[in-house]
C-alpha positions in Angstrom: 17.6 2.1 -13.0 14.5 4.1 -12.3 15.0 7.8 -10.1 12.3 8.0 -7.3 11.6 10.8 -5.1 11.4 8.4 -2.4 14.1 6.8 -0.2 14.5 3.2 -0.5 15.5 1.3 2.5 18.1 0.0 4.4 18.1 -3.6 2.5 18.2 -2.3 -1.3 20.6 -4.7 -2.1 17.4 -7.5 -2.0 15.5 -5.4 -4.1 18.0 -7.2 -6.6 16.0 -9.1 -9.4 18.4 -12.4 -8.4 16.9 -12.4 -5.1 13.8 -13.8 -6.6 12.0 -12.3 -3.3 9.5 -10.4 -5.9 6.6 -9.3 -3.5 9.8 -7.5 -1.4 10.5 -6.1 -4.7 7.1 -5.2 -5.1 6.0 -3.8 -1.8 9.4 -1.9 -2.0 8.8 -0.4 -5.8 5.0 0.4 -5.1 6.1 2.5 -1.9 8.2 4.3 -3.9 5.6 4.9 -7.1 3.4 5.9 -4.4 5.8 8.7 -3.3 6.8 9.6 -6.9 3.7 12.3 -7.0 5.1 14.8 -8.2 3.9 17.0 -5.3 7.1 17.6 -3.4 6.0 15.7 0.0 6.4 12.3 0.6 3.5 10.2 2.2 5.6 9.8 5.2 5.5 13.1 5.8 1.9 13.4 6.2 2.5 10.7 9.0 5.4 12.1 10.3 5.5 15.9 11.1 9.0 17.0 10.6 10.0 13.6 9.5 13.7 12.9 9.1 15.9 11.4 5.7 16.2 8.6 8.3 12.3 8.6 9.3 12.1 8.2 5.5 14.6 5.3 5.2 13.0 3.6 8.5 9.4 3.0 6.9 10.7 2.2 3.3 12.5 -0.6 5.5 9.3 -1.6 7.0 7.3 -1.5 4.1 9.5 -3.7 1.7 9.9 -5.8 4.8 5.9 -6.3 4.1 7.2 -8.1 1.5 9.5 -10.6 2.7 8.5 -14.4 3.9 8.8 -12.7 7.8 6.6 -9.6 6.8 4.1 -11.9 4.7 3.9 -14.2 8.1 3.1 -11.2 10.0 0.4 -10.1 7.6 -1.2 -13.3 7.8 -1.8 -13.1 11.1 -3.5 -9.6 10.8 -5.7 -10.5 8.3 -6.7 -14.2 10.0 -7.6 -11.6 13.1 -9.7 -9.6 11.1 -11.1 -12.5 9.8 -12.1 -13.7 13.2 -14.2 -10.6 13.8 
């Protein structure tokens, strides 16, 4: 298994290749790549000011959620609003 600077989320346990969910997987691992810079600061932290190891854990969640049937719904309907404009 890969080391990451980043924090996965909550839900690693369906980052598990069985789970076949692989755009959770992929939303999940690109997150992390993003944050494996190599410059000692995660990209939360440039949202966050002061951010917390939970913080961390709680938009990893969100972002691999991204991935999921749910979060792909969601994401939908954003981009059929922008869409509309």
């Amino acid at each position: 298994m890969r080391k990451w600077n980043a924090y996965p989320g909550f839900n690693v346990h369906r980052l598990d290749p069985k789970q076949e969910n692989h755009k959770e997987v992929a939303f999940a691992e690109t997150w992390m790549e993003e944050n494996n810079h190599g410059m000692g600061k995660q990209l939360v932290e440039y949202l966050i000011e002061g951010c917390s190891f939970r913080d961390e854990q709680v938009v990893a969640t969100i972002i691999q959620w991204l991935g999921s049937d749910a979060g792909q719904g969601f994401l939908k309907k954003v981009e059929e609003k922008i869409n509309k404009k």
